[in-house]
N, C-alpha and C positions, 0 to 999 in steps of 0.2 A: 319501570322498576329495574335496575342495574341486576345485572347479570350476581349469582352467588358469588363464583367465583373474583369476578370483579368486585363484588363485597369484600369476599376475605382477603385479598390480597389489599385493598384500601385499609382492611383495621389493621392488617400487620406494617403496614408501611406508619400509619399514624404512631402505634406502638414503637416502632424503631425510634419514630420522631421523640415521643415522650423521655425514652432511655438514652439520650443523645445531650452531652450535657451541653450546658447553654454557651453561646464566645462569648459570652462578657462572665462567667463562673470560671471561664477557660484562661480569660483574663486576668481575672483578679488572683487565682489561685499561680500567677505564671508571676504576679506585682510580687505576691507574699513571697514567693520563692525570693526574686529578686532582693527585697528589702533583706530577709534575711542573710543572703549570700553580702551583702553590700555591708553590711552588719560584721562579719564573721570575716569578711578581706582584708586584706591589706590597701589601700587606696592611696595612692602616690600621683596627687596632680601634680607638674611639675612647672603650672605657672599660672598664680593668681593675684592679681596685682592689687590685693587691698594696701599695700606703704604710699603709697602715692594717689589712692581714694584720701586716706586719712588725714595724708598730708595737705591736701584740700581743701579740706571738711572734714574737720576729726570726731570720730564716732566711734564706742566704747564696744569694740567689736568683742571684749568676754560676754559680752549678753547680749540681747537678741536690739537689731536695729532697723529701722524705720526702712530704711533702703540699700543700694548694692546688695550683692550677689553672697556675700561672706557672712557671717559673726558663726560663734560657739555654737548655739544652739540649732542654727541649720546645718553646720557640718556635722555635730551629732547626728542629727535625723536623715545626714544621705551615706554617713557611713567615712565620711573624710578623714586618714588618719596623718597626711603630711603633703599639705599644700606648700609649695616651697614659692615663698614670697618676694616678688620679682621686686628688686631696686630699680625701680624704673626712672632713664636718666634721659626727657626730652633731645632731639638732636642737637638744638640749640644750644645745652648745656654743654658743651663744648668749646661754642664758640664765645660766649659769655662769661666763660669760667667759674659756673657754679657746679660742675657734675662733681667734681671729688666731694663739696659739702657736701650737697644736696645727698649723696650716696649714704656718706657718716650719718646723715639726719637720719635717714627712712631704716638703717638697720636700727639707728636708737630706738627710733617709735614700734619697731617691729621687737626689740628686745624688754621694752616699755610692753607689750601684751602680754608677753611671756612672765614676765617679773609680777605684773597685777593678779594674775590669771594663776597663779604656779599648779592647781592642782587640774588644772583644764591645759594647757600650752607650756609645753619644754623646747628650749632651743634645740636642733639638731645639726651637729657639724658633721655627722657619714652616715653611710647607711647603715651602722649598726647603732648608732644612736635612734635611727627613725625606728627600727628594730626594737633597742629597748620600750621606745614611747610607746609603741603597739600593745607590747607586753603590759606597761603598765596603766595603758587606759588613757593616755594622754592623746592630743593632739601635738605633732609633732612640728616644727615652723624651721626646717630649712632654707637658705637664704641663696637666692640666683640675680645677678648683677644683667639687668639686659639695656645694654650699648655699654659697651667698655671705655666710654668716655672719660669716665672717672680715672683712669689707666694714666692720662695723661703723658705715653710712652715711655713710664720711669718703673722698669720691674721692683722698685723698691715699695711704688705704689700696690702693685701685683700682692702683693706676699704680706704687705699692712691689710688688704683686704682682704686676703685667703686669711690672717690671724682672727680677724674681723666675723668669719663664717662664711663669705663668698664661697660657695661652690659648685657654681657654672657661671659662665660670664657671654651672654649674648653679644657677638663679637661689635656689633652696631646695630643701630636702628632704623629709623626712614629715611636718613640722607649717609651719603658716604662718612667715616670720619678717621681717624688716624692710624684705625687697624685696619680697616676694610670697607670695600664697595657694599651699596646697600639696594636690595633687590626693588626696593621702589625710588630707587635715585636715577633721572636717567643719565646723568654724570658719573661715568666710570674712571675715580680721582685713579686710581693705580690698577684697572684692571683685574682686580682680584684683589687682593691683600696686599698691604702696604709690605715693606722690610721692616717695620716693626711687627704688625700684624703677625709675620710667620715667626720672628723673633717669641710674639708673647704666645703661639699655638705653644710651641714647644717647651716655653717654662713653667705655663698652664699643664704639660704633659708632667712635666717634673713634679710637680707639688700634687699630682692628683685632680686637679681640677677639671669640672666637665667644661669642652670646648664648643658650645652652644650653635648653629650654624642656623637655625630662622635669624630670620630677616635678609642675612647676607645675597648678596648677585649669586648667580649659578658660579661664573667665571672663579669666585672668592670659594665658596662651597668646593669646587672640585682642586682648587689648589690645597684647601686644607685640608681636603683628606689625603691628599698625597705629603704632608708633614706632617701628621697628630699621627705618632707612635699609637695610641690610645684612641679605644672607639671614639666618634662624632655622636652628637645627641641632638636631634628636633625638637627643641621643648615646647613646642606652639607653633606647629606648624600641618598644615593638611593635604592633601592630595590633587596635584595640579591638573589629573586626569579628567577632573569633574568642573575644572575652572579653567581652562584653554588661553593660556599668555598670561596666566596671574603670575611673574615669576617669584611672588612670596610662595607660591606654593612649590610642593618638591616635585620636579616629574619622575615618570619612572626608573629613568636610566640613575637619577641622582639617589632615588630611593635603594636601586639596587648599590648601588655606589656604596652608599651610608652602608645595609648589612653586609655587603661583603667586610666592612671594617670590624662590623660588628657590634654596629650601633644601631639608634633608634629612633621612632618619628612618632611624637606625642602629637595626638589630632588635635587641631581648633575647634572651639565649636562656637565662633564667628558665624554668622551664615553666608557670609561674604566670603568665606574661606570652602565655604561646604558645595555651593552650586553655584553655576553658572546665571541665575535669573536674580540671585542676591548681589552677585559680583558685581553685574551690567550695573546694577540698579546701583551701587557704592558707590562706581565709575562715576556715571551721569550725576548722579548729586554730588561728587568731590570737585567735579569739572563746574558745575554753578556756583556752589557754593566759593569755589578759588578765584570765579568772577567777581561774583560778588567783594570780596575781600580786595580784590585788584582795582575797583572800585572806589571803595571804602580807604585806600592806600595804610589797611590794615591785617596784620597778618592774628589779630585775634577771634579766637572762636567763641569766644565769653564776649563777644560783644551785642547789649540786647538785638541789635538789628541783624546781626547772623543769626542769633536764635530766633527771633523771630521769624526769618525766613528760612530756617530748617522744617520749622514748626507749620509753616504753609506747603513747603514742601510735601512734606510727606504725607499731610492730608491729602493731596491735588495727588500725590504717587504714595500710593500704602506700599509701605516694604512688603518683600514676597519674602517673608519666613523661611527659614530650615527646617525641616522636624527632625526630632531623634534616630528615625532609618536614615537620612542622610547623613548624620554621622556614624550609624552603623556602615552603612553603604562603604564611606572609606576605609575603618578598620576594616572590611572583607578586600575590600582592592589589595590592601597591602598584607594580607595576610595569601593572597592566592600569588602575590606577584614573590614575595621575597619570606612567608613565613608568619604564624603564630609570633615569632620571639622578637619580633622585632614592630610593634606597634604597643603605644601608650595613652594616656590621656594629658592634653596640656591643655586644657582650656580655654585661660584666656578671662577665666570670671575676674571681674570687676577692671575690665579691659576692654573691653570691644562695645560696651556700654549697650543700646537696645538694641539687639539683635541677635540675640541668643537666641537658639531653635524653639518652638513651641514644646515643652516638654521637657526643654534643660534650662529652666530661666536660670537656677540658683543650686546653690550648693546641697539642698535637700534631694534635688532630682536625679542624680546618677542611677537610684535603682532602675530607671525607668530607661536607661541606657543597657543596663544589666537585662532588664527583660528581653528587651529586644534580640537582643545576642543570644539568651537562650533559645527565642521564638527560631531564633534562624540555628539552631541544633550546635551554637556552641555549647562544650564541656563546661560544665563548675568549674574544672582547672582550668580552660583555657581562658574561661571569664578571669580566673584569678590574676592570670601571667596579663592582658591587656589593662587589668586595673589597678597592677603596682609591681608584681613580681618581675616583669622582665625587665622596669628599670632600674628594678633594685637590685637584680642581676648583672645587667652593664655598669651602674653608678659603681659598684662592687669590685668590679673587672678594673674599672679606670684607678678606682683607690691601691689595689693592687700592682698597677704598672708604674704608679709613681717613682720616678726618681730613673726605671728601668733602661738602661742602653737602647 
């Protein structure tokens, strides 16, 4: 028979136990916080590539759709109030001379949602437009150009586009092209930026327009921030810290580089972008897979025999996932390395295709981003400024400097 003592200290311990609320009541009560805070923000992704889903495979994104990461009624349910919808313009386009169409098409189809949808989606040309839409309940579709191919080095092209709603312009994409070296090219065409390149940072500075630097070489990245009068912005890009030689990602000196200008670095949420065991794993299957193709003496990805052997692939190697702490994880690097005001979200939805974190498939799950962040003692305000406020802060500052000496 147990000693009394040792009795009553057993029923007080169990009692402790009982009045001890439960982690998953600690959970769910941390989700509802969340949802509501995601609810009640401002939310400013700054890169989702539904114009060139659609342009694909077109699908009536004001109502709810079979697949991809986007439509209306998921971004209601994650709190999404102005996804700014990338013109997305293959490398190729370039060299084949479709980028300036192909650009005109995907803002049509993008202005084509808005026009359908009027009481769900308003265009947005600044941030006070995203502003107003907040206010009036809308979702708001500002319009980001990424590879400035369409530029075709004729500022006349520049300023048709800015009339157009361009208002950031990802200076290239995965190979070098007329403005600038490209951080997964291993052809460094002009070592940085071309002499048009710096030409169009600074008449992008004049008109206000954000000067986008993901994707770009480092060498390109540090020369534009020594010309762009006007903060730099990462619209889709994440932390090289946690990916060692990825140079899509930012390292820290470029990260400090960026705030001291007084710009900003929207996270991917790639997983490929997010760790080091997704990267590897990119790597190894891009390197088979560009066999295969070399093979094939084809460079398409739609073809059944590459999808079929993606399809074997990753059976034979299961992707190693991101979860939602690994994108928190970044936003804390670059909040202890350079500051709160200078991290965003760029995602990346309907872009980076299966490999979104366990936890961020689609646009309904930011709250679940939101928890996180509080779980780890960030403020409601500070959640607020990493889920819209501080690029609606810098977007603000750049509109501001337009035109300025």
């Amino acid at each position: 028979m147990p000693h009394p003592l040792i009795a009553r200290v057993g029923l007080v311990f169990v009692l402790f136990l009982l009045v001890l609320p439960a982690p998953a009541q600690d959970d769910e009560r941390l989700l509802q916080q969340a949802r509501e805070l995601a609810q009640s923000a401002l939310i400013v992704d700054t890169h989702v590539d539904v114009p060139y889903r659609i342009h694909g495979q077109w699908a009536d994104v004001t109502a709810a759709t079979d697949d991809g990461d986007f439509d209306a009624p998921r971004a209601r349910a994650g709190g999404l109030n102005a996804p700014f919808m990338s013109i997305y313009l293959p490398w190729h386009s370039e060299h084949d001379g479709t980028a300036t169409a192909l650009a005109n098409a995907l803002i049509d189809q993008v202005e084509a949602i808005a026009a359908r949808a009027p009481r769900q989606f308003t265009m947005a040309y600044s941030s006070a437009d995203v502003r107003q839409a907040f206010k009036d309940g809308k979702i708001a579709l500002p319009l980001g150009m990424e590879n400035g191919a369409a530029i075709q080095g004729d500022l006349d092209l520049l300023e048709h586009f800015h009339r157009r709603g361009i208002r950031y312009i990802t200076l290239t994409h995965s190979r070098a092209n007329h403005i600038a070296d490209s951080s997964y090219d291993p052809v460094a065409m002009w070592q940085g930026l071309s002499p048009f390149g710096r030409e169009l940072v600074s008449a992008m500075n004049d008109l206000g327009m954000i000067v986008d630097i993901s994707h770009v070489s480092d060498a390109a990245f540090h020369e534009a921030v020594q010309i762009s009068r006007a903060p730099l912005v990462a619209t889709h890009s994440s932390v090289r810290h946690f990916t060692p030689g990825f140079e899509r990602n930012m390292s820290d000196a470029m990260i400090q580089a960026l705030a001291e200008g007084g710009g900003i670095i929207m996270i991917n949420f790639g997983s490929s972008f997010l760790t080091a065991a997704a990267n590897q794993w990119q790597q190894q299957f891009s390197a088979a897979r560009d066999n295969l193709l070399s093979q094939l003496g084809s460079d398409n990805d739609d073809d059944p025999r590459v999808q079929a052997f993606t399809q074997s692939y990753r059976s034979k190697h299961p992707y190693p996932y991101a979860t939602v702490a690994d994108v928190a994880d970044h936003i804390d690097h670059v909040v202890k390395l350079v500051g709160i005001e200078h991290v965003g979200i760029g995602s990346d939805y309907d872009g980076v295709g299966d490999s979104l974190p366990s936890g961020l498939k689609d646009v309904t799950t930011y709250p679940n981003l939101v928890a996180e962040l509080l779980r780890r003692d960030y403020s409601e305000a500070d959640v607020r400024k990493v889920l819209g406020e501080n690029f609606m802060r810098v977007w603000a500052r750049i509109e501001a400097m337009a035109g300025a000496d």
